[in-house]
C-alpha positions as CSV (number, residue, x, y, z in Angstrom):
1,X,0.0,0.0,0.0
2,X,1.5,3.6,-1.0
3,X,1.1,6.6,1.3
4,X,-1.7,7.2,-1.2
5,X,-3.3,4.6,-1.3
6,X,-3.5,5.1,2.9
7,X,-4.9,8.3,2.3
8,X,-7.7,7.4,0.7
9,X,-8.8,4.1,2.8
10,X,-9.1,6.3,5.6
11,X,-11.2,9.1,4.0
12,X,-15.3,8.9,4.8
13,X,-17.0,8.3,1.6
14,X,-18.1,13.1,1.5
15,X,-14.9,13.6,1.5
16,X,-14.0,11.2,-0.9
17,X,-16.9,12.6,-3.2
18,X,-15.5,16.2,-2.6
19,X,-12.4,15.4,-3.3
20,X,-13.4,13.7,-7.0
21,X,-16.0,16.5,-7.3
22,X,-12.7,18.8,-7.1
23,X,-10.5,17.5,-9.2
24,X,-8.2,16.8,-6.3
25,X,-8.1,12.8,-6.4
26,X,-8.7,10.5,-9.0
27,X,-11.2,8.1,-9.4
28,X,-9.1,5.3,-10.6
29,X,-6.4,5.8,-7.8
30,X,-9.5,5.4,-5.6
31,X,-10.6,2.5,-7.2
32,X,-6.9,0.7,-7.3
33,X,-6.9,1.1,-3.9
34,X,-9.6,-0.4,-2.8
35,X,-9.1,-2.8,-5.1
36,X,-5.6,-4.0,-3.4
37,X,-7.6,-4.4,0.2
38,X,-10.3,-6.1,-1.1
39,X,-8.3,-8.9,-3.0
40,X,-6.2,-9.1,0.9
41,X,-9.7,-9.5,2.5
42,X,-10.2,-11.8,-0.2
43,X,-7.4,-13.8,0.7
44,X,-7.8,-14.0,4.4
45,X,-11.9,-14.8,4.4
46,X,-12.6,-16.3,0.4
47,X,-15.4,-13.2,0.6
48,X,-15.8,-12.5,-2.7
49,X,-17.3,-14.2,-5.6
50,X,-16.3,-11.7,-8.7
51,X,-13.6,-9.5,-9.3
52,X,-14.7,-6.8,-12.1
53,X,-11.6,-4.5,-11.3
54,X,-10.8,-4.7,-15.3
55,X,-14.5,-3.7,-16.2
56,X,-14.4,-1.1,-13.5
57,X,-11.4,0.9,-14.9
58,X,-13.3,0.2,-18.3
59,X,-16.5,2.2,-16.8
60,X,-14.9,4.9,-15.7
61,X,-12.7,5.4,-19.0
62,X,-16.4,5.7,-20.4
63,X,-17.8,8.4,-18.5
64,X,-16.3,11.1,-20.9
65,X,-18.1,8.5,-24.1
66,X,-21.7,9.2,-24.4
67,X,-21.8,7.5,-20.8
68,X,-21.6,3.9,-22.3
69,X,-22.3,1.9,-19.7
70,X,-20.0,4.2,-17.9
71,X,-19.8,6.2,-14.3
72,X,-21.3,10.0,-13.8
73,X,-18.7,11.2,-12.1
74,X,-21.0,14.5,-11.4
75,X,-23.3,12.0,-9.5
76,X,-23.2,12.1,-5.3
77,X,-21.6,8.9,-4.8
78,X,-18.8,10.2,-7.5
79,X,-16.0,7.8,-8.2
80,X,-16.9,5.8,-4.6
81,X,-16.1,2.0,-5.3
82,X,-19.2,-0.5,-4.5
83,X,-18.8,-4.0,-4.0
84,X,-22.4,-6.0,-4.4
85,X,-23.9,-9.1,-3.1
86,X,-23.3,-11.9,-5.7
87,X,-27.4,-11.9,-6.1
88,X,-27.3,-8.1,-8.1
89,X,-27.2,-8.4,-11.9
90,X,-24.2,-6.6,-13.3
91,X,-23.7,-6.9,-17.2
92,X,-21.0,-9.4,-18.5
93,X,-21.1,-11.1,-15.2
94,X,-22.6,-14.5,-13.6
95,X,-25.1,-14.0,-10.4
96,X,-24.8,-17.7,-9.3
97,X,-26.3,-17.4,-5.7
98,X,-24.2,-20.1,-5.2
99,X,-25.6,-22.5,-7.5
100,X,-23.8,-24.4,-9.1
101,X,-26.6,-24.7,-12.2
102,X,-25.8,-20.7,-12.3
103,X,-22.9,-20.8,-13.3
104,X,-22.3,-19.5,-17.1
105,X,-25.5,-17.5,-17.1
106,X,-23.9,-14.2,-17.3
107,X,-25.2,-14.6,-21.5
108,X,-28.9,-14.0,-19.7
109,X,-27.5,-10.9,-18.4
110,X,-25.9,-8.8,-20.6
111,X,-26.9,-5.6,-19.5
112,X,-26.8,-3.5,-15.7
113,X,-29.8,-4.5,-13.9
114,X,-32.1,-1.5,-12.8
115,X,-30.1,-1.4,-8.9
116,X,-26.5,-1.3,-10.8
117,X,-27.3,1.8,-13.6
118,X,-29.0,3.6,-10.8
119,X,-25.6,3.5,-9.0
120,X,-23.2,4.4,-11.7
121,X,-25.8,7.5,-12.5
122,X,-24.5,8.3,-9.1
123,X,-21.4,8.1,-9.8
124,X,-21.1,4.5,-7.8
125,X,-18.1,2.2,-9.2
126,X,-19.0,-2.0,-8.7
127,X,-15.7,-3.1,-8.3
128,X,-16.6,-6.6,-6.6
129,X,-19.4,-9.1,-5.7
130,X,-19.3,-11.4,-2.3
131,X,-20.2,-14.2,-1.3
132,X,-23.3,-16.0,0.3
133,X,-24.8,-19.2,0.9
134,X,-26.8,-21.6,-1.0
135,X,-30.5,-21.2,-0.8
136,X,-29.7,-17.4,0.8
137,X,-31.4,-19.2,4.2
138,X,-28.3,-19.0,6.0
139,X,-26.7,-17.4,8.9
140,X,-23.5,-18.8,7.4
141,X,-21.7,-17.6,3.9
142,X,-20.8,-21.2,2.3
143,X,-21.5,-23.2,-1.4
144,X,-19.6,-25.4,-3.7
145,X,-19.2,-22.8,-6.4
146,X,-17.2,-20.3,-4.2
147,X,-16.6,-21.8,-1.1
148,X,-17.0,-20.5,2.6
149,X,-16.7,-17.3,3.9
150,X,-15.1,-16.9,7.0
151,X,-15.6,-14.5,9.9
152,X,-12.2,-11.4,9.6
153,X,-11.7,-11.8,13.3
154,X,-11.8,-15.7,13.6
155,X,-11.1,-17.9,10.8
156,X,-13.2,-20.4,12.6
157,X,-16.4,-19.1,12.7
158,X,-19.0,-17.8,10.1
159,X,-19.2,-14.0,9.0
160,X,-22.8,-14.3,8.7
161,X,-25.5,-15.2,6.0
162,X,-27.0,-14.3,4.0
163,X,-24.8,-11.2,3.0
164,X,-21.4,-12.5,4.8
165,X,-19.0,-11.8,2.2
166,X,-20.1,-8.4,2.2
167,X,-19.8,-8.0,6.1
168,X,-16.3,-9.6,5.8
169,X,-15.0,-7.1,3.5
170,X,-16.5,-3.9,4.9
171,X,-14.9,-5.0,8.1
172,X,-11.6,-5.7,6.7
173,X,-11.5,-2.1,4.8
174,X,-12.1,-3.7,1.6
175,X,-14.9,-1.6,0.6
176,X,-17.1,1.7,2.5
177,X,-20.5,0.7,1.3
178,X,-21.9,-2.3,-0.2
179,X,-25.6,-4.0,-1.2
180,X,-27.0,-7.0,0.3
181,X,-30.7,-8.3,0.9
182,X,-32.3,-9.2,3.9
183,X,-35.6,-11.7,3.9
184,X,-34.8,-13.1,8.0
185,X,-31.9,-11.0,8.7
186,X,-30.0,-11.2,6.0
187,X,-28.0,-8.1,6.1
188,X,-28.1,-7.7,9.8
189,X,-26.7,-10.8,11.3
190,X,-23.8,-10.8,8.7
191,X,-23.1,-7.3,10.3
192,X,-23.9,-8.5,14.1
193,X,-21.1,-11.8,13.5
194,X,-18.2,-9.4,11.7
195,X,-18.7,-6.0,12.9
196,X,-19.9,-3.3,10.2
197,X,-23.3,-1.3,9.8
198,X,-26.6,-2.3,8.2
199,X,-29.7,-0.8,7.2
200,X,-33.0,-3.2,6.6
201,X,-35.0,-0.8,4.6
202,X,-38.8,-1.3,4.7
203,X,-40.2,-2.7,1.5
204,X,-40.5,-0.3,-1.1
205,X,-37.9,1.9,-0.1
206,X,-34.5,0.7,-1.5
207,X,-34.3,-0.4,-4.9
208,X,-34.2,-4.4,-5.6
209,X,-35.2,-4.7,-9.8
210,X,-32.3,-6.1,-11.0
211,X,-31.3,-9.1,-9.1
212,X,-31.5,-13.1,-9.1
213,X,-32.6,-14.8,-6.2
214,X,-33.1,-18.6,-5.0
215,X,-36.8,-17.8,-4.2
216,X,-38.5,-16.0,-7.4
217,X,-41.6,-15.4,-6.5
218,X,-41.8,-15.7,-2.6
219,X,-43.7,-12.6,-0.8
220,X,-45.0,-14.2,2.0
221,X,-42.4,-12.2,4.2
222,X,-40.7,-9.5,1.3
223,X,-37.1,-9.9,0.6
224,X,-35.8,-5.9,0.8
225,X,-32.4,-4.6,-0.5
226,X,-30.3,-2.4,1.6
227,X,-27.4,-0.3,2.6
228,X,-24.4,-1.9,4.4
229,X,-21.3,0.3,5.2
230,X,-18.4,0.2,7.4
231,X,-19.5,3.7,9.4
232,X,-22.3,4.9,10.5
233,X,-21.8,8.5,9.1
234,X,-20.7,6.3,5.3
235,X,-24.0,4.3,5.7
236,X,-26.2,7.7,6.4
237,X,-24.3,9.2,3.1
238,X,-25.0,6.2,1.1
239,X,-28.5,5.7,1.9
240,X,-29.2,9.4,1.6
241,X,-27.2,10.2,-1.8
242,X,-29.5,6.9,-3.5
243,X,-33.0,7.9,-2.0
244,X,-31.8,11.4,-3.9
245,X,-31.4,9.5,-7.2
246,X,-35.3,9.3,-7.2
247,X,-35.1,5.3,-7.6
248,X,-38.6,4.7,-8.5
249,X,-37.6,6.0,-11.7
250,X,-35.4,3.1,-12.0
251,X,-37.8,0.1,-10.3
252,X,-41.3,0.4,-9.8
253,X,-41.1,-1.5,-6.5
254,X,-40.0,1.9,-4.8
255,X,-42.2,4.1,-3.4
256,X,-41.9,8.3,-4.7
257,X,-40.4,9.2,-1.3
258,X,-38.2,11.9,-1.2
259,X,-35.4,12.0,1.5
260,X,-36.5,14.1,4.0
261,X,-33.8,16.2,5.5
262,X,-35.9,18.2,8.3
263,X,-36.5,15.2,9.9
264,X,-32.6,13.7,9.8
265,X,-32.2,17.3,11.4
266,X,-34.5,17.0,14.1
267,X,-32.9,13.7,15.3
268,X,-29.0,14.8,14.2
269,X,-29.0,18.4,16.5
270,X,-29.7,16.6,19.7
271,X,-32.8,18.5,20.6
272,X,-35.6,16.1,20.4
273,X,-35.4,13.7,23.8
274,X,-36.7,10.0,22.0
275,X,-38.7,7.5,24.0
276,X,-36.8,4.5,23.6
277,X,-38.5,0.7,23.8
278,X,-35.5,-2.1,25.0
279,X,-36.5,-5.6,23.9
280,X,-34.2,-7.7,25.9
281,X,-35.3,-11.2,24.5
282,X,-37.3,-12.5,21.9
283,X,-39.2,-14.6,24.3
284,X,-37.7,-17.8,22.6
285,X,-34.0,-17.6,23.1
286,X,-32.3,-15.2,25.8
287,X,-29.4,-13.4,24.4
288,X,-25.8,-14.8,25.7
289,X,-23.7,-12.6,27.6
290,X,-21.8,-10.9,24.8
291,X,-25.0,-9.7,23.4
292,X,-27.2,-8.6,26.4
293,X,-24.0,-6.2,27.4
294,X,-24.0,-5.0,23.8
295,X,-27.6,-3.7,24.3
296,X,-26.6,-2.7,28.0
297,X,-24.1,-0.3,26.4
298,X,-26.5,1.1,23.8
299,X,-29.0,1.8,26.6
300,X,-26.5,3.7,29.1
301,X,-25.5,5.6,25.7
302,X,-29.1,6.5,25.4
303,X,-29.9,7.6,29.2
304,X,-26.5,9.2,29.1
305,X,-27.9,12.1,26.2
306,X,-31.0,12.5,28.1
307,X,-33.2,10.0,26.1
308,X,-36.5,8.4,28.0
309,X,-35.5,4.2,27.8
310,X,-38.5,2.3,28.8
311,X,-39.1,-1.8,29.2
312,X,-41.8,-3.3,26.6
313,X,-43.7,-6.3,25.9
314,X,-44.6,-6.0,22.2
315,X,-47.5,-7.9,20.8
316,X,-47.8,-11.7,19.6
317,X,-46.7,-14.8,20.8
318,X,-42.9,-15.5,20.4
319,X,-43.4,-19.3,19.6
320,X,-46.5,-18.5,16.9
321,X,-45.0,-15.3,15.4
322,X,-41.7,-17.3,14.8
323,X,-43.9,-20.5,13.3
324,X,-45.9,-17.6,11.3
325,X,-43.1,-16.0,9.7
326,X,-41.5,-19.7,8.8
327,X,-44.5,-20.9,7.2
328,X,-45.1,-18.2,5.1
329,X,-41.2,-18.3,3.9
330,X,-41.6,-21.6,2.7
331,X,-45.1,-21.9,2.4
332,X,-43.8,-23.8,-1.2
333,X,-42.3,-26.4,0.6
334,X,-39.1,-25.7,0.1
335,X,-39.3,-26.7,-3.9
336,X,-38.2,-23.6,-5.1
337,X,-34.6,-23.1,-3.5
338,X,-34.3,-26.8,-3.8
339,X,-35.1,-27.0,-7.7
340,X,-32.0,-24.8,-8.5
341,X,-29.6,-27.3,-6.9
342,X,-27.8,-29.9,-8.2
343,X,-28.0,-33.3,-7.4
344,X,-25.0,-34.0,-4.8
345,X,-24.7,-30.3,-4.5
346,X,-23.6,-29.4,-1.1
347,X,-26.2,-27.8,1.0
348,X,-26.4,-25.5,4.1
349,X,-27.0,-28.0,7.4
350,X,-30.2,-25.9,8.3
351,X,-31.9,-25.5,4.7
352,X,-31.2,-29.0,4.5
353,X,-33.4,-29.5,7.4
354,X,-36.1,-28.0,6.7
355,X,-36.4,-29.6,3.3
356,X,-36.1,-33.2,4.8
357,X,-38.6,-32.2,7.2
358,X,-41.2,-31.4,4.5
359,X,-40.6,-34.1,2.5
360,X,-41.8,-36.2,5.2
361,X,-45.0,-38.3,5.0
362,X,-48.1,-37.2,6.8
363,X,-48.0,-39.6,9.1
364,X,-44.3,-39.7,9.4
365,X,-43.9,-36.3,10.4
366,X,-47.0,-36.5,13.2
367,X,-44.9,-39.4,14.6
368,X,-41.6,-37.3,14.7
369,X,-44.1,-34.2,16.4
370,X,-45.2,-36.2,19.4
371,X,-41.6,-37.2,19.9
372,X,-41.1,-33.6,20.2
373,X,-43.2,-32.3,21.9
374,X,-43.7,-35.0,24.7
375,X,-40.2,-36.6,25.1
376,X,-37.6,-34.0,24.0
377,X,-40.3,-31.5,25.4
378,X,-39.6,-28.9,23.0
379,X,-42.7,-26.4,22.8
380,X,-41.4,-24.4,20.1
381,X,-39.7,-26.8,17.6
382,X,-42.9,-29.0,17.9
383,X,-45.3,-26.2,16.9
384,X,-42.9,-25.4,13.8
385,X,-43.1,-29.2,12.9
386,X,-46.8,-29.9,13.4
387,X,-47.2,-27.9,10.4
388,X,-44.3,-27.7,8.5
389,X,-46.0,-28.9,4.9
390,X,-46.2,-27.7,1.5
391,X,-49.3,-24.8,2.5
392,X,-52.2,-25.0,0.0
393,X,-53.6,-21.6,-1.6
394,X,-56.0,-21.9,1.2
395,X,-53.7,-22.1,4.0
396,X,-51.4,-19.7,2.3
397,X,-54.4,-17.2,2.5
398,X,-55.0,-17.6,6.3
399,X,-51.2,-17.4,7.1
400,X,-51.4,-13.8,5.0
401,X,-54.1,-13.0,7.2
402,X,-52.7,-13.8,10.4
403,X,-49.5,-11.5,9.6
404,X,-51.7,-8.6,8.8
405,X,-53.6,-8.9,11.9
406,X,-50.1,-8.8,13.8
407,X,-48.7,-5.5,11.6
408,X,-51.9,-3.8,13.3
409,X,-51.6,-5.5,16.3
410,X,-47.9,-3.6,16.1
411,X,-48.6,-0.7,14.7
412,X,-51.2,0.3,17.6
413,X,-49.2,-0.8,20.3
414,X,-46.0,1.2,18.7
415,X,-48.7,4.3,18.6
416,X,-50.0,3.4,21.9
417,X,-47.0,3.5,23.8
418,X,-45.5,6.0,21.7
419,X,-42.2,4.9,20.7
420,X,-39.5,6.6,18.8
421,X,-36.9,4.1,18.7
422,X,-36.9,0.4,19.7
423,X,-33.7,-1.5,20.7
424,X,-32.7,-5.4,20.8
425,X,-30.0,-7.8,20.3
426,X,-29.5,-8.0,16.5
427,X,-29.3,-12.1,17.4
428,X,-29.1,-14.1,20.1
429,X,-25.5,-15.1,19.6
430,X,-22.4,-13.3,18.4
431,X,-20.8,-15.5,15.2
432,X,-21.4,-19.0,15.5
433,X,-18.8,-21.9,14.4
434,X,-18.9,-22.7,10.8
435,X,-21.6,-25.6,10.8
436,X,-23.5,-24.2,13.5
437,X,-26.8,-23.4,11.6
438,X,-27.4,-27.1,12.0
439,X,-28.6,-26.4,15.7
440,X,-29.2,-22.8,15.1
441,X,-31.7,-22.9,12.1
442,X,-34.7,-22.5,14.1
443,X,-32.9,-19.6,16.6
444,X,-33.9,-16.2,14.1
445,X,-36.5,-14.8,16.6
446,X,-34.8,-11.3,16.6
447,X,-34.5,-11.0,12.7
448,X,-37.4,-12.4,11.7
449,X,-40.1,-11.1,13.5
450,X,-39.0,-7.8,12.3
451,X,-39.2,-8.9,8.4
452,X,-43.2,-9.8,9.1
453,X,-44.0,-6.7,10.7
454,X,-41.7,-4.7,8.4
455,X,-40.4,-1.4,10.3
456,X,-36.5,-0.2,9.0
457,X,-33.9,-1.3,11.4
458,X,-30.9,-1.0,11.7
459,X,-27.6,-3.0,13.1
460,X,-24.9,-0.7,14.8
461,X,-21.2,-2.0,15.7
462,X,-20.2,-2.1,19.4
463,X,-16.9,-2.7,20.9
464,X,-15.7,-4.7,24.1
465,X,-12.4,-3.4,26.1
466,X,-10.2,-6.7,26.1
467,X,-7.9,-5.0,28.4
């Protein structure tokens, strides 16, 4: 690394902007940099999936060429290098998701999806793509066409799923701001295990036109794309500078919602006092020690500035909310994530589980609920198998029915106590050990109730004194 190259890893993404904006730094040396750290993250964690360094350089030799597929270099994320979940179409290049039957199908995609052009309109260089697992139903990053991602602090344990390659680079310095989805805590979790910031937009605010995905199709609980930076004042730029690109002019999932600044200032000047809600468990599995002082630190932060932080006991019944949210996830039985994959193919331990489990017979599977409920005397896993089945039209309806009751159900309690904020462990565990989703499948409680009743959240990074 030059003394350059130094300089400009350690500039927030403004001034980086500012600095292209000005003439005063070039967006190729920006670009080479960045490029160096991310193939040394590469090396130590196997996070990425694509390296389009070449095609980069090409896009921003472009930008002065009728904009050929090139970079506006006017644009508010000017000459800022992106790297992008392996799920986001970008022309020339294969979105495998990890399948193995994926591979080659960059000829289906020869041109920027919607998500990609509306970033190099802002000026946004895609530089990489990272890794994930199979299926995308994993707190784990692992799949036999890339391999497995590992965590940047501990090479033994997972960076998170499904966006872990992405968490592993931002926290290695490889990139500033990245793209990943989130359908159970997708981009969350990977951020909770290796120590970077996420936003989970609500639906319809972030773009997502333009990707490929294991389940086409699913909206039982909406898949969202969202922000994912390596500082909180990077991720407010970058989620601010794309709302400003109007993108529901480049998907029509997005709603016509401009960013609005008076409201970032009410909250940024320190004047309004928030009421803050503290969810300490979610009911289901209580948070190990690691994680409860994370959210102890958050809320003596909170009462420290003066902010109201009260106890709450939100709405709906752990055990049926998290049955709820699993059923309608795979209210197809698990066929589509399982029709991509190869026979032999190597499979994540928990999505593995889940499709066994549905493939059971009727009778087979009744048999295997009483043994669970009754002699391993496990409430919640029993309730989760009694009706873990392919769900008819029928059924499908009634599971769409109950989550809608439990959004109101939310939204007047939120209302009723009148909340500004909400706090809780992002997961009951830090990173687990690579093959730990076998026993941990089932343990998503503090994702994935927030993915049915769909309010943005938010993962911030905390750190312990080892001293």
């Amino acid at each position: 690394m030059s003394l350059e190259d130094k300089a400009i890893l350690t500039q927030p993404i403004a001034s980086l902007v500012a600095s292209v904006h000005g003439g005063t730094t070039s967006p190729l040396s920006i670009l080479r940099a960045y490029g160096k750290l991310a193939v040394k993250a590469h090396g130590k964690t196997n996070c990425l999936t694509e390296v389009m360094l070449a095609s980069a350089e090409d896009w921003l030799a472009h930008e002065d060429n009728a904009r050929i597929e090139g970079i506006d270099l006017k644009g508010p994320l000017a000459g800022i290098p992106v790297s992008l979940k392996d799920t986001v179409i970008v022309g020339g290049y294969d979105t495998t998701v990890g399948y193995s039957s994926f591979v080659g199908n960059k000829h289906a995609y020869p041109k920027d999806g919607p998500l990609v052009r509306l970033l190099k309109d802002a000026g946004a260089v895609p530089y990489v793509k990272t890794n994930l697992p199979i299926t995308l139903l994993s707190f784990e990053s692992a799949n036999d066409v890339w391999g497995r991602c590992t965590n940047p602090h501990n090479s033994a344990f997972a960076a998170g799923g499904s966006t872990g390659g992405e968490a592993a680079l931002l926290a290695m310095g490889g990139s500033r701001i990245g793209v990943g989805s989130d359908v159970a805590g997708s981009v969350r979790v990977p951020a909770h295990f290796s120590g970077c910031y996420s936003l989970r937009c609500s639906t319809g605010r972030w773009p997502k036109a333009g990707i490929c995905t294991s389940m086409p199709g699913q909206e039982g609980v909406p898949s969202v794309y969202s922000p994912m930076a390596r500082t909180l004042d990077d991720l407010t730029y970058f989620t601010r500078a794309v709302v400003g690109m109007a993108p529901w002019r480049y998907d029509y999932t997005v709603h016509p919602l401009p960013w609005r600044a008076e409201i970032e200032k009410e909250f940024a000047d320190g004047e309004k006092k928030l009421r803050v809600g503290v969810l300490r468990t979610d009911g289901l599995v209580d948070p190990t020690p690691a994680c409860r002082r994370a959210l102890v630190m958050v809320e003596a932060a909170l009462r420290k500035g003066g902010h109201e932080v009260v106890e709450v006991d939100p709405p709906g019944e752990p055990a049926n909310t998290l049955r709820l949210a699993a059923l309608l996830l795979n209210a197809d039985g698990c066929q589509m994530f399982e029709s991509f994959r190869r026979a032999g193919e190597w499979n994540d331990a928990g999505a593995a589980q889940m499709r066994k489990l549905m493939r059971l017979p009727g009778p087979l599977r009744y048999l295997y609920y009483l043994w669970v409920r009754y002699v391993r005397r496990d409430t919640v896993w029993a309730a989760l198998v009694r009706d873990w089945h392919p769900q008819t039209a029928f059924e499908n309806w009634k599971l769409v029915s109950q989550r809608e009751k439990l959004r109101a159900a939310w939204f007047d309690w939120w209302n009723g106590e009148r909340l500004d904020v909400l706090i809780a462990p992002p997961n009951a565990t830090p990173a687990v050990p690579h093959g730990g989703m076998r026993d941990a499948v089932s343990s998503c409680g503090y994702t994935f109730l927030f993915n049915l009743v769909n309010p943005p959240l938010g993962v911030a990074a905390t750190r312990a004194d080892m001293g």
